[in-house]
N, C-alpha and C positions, 0 to 999 in steps of 0.2 A: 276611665279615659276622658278627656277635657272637652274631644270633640274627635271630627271626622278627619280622616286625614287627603292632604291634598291631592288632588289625582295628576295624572300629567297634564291631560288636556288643561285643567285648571292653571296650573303653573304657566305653561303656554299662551293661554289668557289673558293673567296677570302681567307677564314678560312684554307683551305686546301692546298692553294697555299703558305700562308705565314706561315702552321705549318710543311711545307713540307710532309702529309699525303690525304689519300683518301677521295674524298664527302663521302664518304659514313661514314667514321669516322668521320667528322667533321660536317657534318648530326646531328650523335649520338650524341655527343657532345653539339649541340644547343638543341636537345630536350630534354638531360638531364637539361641542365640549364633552361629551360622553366619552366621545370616539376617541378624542386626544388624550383624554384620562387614561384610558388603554393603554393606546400605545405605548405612552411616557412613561407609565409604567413598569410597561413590560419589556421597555429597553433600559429606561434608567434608572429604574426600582422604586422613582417616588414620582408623585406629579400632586405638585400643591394648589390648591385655592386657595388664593389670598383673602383670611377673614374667615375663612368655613373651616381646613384643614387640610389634611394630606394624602393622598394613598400612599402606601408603602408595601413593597413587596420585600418580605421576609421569610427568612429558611426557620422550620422547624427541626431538630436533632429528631434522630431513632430514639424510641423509648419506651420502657416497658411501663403496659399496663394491663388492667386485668378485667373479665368477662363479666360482667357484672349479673350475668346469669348464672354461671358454676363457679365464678370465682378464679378457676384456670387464669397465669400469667399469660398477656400476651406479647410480643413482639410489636410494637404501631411503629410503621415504616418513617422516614427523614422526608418531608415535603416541605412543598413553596406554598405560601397563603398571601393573601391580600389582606391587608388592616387598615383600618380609617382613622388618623388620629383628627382629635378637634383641635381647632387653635382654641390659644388661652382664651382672645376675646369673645370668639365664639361661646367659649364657655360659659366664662362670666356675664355674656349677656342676657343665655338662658337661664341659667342657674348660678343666681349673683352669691358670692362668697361671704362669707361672716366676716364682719367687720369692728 
């Protein structure tokens, strides 16, 4: 692994240092975005950051699969899951493409 990973406080930090305001605003700030991510979500099935990606809220089908201890087929029930797509430039910014 390259290094350590960012904590929140850290992030919080960084937010308020380059918006030139207090943790404690830039605190509020991340948990509102947190918090709208939810929602927007979970009404409108996606909620995008521009530049980062997407949430997406998607149906999984019924579908058999099997125990992977005895092998017995199973029945796995139809669910809702959350997915995070990246955007492209996010992508290519971290993991530049063959050119």
């Amino acid at each position: 692994m390259a290094g350590k990973v960012m904590t929140k406080a850290q992030l919080v930090s960084l937010i308020a240092d380059k918006a030139g305001t207090t943790k404690a605003t830039a605190n509020g700030i991340l948990e509102i975005l947190a918090t709208t991510a939810v929602t927007e979500t979970k009404k409108n099935g996606q909620f995008i950051i521009p530049g980062i990606g997407k949430l997406v809220k998607s149906n999984r089908k019924a579908r058999m699969g099997r125990n992977p201890q005895t092998g017995a087929a199973i029945k796995i029930p139809a669910k809702t899951v959350v997915k995070f797509r990246v955007a492209k430039a996010c992508k290519d910014a971290v993991v530049p493409g063959k050119r």
